[in-house]
Every structure is written in structure tokens, then in C-alpha cells.
MDTraj code that builds the backbone (N, CA, C; nanometers):
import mdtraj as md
import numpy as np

residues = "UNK UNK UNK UNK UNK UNK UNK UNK UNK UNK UNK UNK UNK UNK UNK UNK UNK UNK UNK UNK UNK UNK UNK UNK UNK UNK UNK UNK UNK UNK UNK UNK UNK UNK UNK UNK UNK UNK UNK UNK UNK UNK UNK UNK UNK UNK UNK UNK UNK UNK UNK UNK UNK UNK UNK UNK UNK UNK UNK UNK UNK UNK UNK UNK UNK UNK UNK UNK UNK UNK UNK UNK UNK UNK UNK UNK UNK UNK UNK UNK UNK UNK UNK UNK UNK UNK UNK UNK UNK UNK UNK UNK UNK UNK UNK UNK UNK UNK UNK UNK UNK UNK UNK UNK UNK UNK UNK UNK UNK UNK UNK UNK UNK".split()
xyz = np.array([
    [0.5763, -1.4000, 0.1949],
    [0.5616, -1.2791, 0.1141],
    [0.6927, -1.2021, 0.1165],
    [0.7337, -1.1322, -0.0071],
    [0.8559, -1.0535, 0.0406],
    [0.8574, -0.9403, -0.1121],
    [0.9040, -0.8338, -0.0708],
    [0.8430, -0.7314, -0.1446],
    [0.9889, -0.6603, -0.1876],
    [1.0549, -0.6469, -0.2457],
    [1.2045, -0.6127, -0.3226],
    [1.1673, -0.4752, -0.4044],
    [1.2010, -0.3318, -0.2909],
    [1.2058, -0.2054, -0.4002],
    [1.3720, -0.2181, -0.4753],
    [1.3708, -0.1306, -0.5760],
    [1.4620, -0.0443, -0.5790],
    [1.4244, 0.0473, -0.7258],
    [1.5103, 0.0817, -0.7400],
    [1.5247, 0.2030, -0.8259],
    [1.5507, 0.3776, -0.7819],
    [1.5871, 0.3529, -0.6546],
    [1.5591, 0.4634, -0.5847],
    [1.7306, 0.5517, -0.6057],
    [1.7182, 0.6818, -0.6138],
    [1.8667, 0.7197, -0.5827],
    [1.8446, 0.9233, -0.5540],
    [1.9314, 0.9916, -0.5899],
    [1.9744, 1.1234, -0.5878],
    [1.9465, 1.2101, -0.7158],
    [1.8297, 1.2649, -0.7404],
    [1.7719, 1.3167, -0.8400],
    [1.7385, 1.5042, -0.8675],
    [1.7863, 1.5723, -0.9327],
    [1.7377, 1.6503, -0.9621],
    [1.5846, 1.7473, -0.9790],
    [1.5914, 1.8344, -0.8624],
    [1.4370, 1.8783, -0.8705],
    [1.4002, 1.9064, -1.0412],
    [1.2687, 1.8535, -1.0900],
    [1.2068, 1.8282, -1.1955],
    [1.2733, 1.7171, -1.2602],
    [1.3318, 1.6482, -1.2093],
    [1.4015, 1.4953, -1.2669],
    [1.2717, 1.3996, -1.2833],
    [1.3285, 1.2461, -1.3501],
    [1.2169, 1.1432, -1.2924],
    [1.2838, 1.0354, -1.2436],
    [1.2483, 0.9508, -1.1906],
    [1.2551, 0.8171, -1.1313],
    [1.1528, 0.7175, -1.1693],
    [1.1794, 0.5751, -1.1778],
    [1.1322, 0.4737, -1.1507],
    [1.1292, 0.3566, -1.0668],
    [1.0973, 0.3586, -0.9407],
    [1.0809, 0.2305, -0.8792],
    [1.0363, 0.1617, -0.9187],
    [1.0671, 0.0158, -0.8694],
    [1.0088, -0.0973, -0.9121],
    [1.0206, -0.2091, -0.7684],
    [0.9007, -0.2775, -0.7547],
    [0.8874, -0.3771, -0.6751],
    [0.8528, -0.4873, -0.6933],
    [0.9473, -0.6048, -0.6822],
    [0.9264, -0.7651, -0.6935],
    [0.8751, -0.7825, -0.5894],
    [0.7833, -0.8851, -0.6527],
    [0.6907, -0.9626, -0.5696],
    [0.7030, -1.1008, -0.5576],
    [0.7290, -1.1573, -0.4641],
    [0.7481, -1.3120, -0.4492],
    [0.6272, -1.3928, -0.3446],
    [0.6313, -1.4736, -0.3275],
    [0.5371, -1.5917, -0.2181],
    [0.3747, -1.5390, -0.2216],
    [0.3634, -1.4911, -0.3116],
    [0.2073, -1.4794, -0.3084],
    [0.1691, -1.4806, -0.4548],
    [0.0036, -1.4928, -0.4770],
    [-0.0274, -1.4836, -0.5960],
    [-0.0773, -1.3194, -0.6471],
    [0.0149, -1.2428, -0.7156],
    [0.0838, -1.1520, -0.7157],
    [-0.0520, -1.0852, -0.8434],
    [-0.0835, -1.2029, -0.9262],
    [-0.2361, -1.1289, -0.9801],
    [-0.3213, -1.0888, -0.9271],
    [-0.3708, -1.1185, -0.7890],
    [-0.4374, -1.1267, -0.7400],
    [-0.4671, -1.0587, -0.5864],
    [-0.3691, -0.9807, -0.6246],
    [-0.3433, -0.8729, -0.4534],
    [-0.3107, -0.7236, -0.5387],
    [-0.4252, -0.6373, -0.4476],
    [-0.3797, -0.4955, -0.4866],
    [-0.2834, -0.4380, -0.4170],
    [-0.1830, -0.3816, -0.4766],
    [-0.0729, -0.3125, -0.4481],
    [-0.0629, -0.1504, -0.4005],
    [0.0211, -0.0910, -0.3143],
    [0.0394, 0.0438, -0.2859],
    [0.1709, 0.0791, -0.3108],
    [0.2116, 0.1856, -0.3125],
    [0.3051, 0.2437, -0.2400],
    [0.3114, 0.3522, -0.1848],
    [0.4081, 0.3657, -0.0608],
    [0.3860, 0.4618, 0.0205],
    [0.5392, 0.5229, 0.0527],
    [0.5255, 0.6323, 0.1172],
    [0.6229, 0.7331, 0.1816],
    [0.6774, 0.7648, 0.3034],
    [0.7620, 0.7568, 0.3707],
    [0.7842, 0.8540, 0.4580],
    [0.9048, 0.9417, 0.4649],
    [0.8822, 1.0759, 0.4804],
    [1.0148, 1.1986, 0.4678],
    [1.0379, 1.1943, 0.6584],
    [1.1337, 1.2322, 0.6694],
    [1.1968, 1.2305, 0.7558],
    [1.1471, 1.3424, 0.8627],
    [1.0942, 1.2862, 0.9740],
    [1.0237, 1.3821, 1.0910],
    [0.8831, 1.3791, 1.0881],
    [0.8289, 1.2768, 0.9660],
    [0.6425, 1.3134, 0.9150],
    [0.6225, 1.1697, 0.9017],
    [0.5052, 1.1326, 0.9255],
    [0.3955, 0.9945, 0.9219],
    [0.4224, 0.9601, 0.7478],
    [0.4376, 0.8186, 0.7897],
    [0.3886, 0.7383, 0.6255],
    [0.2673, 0.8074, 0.5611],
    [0.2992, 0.8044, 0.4606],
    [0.2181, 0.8343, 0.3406],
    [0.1842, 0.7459, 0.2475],
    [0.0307, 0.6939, 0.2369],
    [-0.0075, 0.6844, 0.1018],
    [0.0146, 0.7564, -0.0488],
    [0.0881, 0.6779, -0.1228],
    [0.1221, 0.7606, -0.2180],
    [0.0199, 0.7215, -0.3847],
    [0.0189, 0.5758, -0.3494],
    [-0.0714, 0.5983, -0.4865],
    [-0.1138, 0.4151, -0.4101],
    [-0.1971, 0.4058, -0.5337],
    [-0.2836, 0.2469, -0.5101],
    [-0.2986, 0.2100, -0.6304],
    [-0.3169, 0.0498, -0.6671],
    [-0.3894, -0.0423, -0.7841],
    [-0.4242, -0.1508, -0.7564],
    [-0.5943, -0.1393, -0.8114],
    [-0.6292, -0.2566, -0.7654],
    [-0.5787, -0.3717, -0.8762],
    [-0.6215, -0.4832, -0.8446],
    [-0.6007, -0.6423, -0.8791],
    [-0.6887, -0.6500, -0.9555],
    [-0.8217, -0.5944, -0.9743],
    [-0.9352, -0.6969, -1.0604],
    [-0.9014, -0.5584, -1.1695],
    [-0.9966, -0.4363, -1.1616],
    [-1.0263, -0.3692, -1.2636],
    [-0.8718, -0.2832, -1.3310],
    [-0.7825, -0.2912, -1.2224],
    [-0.6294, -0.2020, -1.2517],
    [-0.7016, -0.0347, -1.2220],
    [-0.7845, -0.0124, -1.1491],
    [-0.8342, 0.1257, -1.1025],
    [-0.6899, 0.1828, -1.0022],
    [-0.6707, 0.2782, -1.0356],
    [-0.5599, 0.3432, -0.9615],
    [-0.6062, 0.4622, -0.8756],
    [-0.5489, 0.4952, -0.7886],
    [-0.5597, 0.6331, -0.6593],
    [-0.4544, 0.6818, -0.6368],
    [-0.4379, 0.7919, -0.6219],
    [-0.2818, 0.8821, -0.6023],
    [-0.3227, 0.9879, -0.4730],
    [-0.2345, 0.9743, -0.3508],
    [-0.2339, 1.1517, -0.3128],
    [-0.2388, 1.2760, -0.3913],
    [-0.3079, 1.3646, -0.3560],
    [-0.2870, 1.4876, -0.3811],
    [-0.1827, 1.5258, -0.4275],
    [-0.1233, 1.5330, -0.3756],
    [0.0717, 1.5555, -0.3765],
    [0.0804, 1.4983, -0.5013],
    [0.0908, 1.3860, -0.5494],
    [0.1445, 1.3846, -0.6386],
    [0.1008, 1.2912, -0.7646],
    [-0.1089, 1.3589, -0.7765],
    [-0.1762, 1.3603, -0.8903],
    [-0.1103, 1.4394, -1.0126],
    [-0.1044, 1.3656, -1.1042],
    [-0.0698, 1.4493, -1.2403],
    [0.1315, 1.4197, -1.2359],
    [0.2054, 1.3845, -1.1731],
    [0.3389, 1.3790, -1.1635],
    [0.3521, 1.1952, -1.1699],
    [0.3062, 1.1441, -1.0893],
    [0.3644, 0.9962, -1.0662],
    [0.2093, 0.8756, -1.1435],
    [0.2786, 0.8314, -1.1259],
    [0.2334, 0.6905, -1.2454],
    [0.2246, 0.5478, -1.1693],
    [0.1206, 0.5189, -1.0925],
    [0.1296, 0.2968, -1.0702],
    [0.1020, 0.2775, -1.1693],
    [0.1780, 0.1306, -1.1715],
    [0.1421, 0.0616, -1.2859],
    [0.2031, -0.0867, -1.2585],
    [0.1486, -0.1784, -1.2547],
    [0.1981, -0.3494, -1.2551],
    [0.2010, -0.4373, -1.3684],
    [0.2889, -0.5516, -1.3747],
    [0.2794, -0.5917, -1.5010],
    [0.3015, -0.7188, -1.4205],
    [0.1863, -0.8297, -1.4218],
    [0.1444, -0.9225, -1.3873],
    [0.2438, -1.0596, -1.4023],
    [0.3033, -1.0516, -1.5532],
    [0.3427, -1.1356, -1.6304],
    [0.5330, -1.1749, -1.4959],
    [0.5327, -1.0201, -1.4229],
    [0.6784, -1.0545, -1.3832],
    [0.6260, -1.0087, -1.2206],
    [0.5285, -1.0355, -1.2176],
    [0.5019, -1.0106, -1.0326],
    [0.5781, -0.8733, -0.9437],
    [0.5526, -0.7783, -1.0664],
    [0.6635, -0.6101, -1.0592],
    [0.4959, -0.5182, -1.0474],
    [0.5256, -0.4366, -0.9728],
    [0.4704, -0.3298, -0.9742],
    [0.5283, -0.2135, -0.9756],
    [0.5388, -0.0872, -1.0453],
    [0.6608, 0.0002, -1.0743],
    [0.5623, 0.1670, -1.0356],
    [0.6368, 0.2185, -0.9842],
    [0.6159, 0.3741, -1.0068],
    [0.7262, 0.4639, -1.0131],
    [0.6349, 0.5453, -1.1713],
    [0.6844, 0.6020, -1.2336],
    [0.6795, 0.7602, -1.1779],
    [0.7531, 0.8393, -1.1653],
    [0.7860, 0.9502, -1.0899],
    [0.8644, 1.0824, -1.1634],
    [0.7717, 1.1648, -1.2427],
    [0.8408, 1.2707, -1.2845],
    [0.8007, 1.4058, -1.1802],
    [0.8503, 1.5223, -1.2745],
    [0.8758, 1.6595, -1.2273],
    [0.8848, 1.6150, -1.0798],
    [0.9780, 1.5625, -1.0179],
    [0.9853, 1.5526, -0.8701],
    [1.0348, 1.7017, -0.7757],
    [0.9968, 1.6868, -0.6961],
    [1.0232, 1.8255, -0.6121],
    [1.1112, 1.7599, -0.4876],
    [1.1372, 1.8478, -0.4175],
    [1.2325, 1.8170, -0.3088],
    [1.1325, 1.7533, -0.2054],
    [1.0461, 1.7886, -0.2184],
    [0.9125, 1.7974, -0.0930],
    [0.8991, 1.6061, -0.1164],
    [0.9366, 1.5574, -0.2486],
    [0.9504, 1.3985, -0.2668],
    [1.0502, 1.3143, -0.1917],
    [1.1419, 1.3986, -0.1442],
    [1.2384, 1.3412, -0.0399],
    [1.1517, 1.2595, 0.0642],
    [1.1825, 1.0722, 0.0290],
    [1.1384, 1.0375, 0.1872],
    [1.2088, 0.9085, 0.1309],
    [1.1609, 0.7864, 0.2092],
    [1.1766, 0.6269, 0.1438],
    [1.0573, 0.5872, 0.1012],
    [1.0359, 0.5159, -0.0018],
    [0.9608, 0.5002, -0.0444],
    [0.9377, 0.3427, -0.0418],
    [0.7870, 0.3338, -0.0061],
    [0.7850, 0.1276, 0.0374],
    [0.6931, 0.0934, -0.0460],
    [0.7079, -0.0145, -0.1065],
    [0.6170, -0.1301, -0.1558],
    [0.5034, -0.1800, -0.0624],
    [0.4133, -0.2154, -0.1047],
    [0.3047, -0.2540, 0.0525],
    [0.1869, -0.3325, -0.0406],
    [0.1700, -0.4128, 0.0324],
    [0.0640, -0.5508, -0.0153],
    [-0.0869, -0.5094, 0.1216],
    [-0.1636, -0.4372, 0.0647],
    [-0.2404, -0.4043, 0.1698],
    [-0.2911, -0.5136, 0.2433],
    [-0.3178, -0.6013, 0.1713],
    [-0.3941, -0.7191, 0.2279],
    [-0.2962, -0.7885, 0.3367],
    [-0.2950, -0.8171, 0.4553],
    [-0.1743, -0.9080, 0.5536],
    [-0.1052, -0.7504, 0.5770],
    [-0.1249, -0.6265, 0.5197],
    [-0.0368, -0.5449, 0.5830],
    [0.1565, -0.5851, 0.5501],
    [0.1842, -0.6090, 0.4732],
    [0.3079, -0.6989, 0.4290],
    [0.4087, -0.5472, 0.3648],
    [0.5238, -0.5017, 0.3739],
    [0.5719, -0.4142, 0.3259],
    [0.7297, -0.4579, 0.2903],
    [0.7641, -0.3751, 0.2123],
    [0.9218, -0.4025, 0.1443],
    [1.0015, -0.3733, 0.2900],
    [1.1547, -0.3510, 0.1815],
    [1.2510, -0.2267, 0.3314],
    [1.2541, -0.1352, 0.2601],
    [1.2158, -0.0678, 0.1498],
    [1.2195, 0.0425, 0.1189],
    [1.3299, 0.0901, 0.0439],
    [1.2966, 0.2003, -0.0336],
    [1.4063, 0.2751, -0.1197],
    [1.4384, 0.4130, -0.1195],
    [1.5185, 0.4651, -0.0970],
    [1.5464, 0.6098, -0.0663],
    [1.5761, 0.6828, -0.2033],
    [1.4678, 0.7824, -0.1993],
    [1.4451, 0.8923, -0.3024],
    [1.4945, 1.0183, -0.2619],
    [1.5765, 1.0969, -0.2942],
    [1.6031, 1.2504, -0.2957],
    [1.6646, 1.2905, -0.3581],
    [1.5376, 1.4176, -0.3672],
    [1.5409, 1.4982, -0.4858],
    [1.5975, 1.6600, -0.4040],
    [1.7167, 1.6766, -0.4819],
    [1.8264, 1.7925, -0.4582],
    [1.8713, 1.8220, -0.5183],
    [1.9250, 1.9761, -0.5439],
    [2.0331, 2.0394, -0.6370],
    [2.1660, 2.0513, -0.5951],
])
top = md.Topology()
chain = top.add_chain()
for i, resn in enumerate(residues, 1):
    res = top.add_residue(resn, chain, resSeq=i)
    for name in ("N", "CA", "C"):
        top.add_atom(name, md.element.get_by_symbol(name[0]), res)
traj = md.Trajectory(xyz[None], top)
């Protein structure tokens, strides 16, 4: 299994971003996807979810109504989409295959003026 973020960089509070995560050694239709957070000094975070069969999605609190999962099967990518970001979005952000517990190395997001 091996899980490839990027898209990550130095963004403007109310900017957007898009990550994106390749997916390799597994059957990539067929596994629901996360991604998650951690800011610096605070516990990982669940940040959003999609499942595999119905494409039902879940988001934190934090950041219902701002960020976007979304996968596109055809290229074994799962992407989140990330507007009006706030500073409080500052962390790395990981790819994660819940099933086996399997995670990227992550991509560093911050959002600063």
C-alpha cells in the first residue's frame, strides 16, 4: 500500500487549496478513504471521510461547509478540496486508508498573512 499527498503549500487566510492523494498496491475502488490533520502541539484529527460503496461523505465540525472529499476511481486519487481556509487550518495533512490503518507522509498546509 502506499499513499502519495501533495498539493500542500503557504496560503492566504480565506485562500483555497487542493490536495490530492495517489493510491497504489491496493484495490483503490474498493477501500474508503480519510483524511486527517495534525497542527502542531494537538492530536491528529479526523478531517473528513468517503466511503467506497455509496460515496457517503463525513467532515469535522471545523471544517463542514469549507472543505470538499471527493475520489475519482478511474486514477486511484482521492482529493480535498479546501476553501475559505483560516489559520486555525495550519497542520499536515495525511491521506489514510482506514482499513490496515495505512497512512501517507503527509503534506504541509499553512495558512498565513
Amino acid at each position: 500500500v502506499q499513499l502519495v499527498e501533495s498539493g500542500g503549500g503557504l496560503v492566504q487566510p480565506g485562500g483555497s487549496l487542493r490536495l490530492s492523494c495517489a493510491a497504489s498496491g491496493f484495490a483503490f475502488s474498493r477501500s474508503a478513504m480519510s483524511w486527517y490533520r495534525q497542527a502542531p502541539g494537538k492530536e491528529r484529527e479526523l478531517v473528513a471521510f468517503i466511503d467506497n460503496v455509496s460515496g457517503s461523505t463525513n467532515y469535522a465540525d471545523s471544517v463542514k461547509g469549507r472543505f470538499t472529499i471527493s475520489r475519482d476511481n478511474a486514477k486511484n486519487t482521492v482529493y480535498l478540496q479546501m476553501n475559505s481556509l483560516k489559520p486555525e487550518d495550519t497542520a499536515v495533512y495525511y491521506c489514510v486508508r482506514p482499513r490496515g490503518n495505512y497512512w501517507g507522509q503527509g503534506t504541509q498546509v499553512t495558512v498565513s498573512s
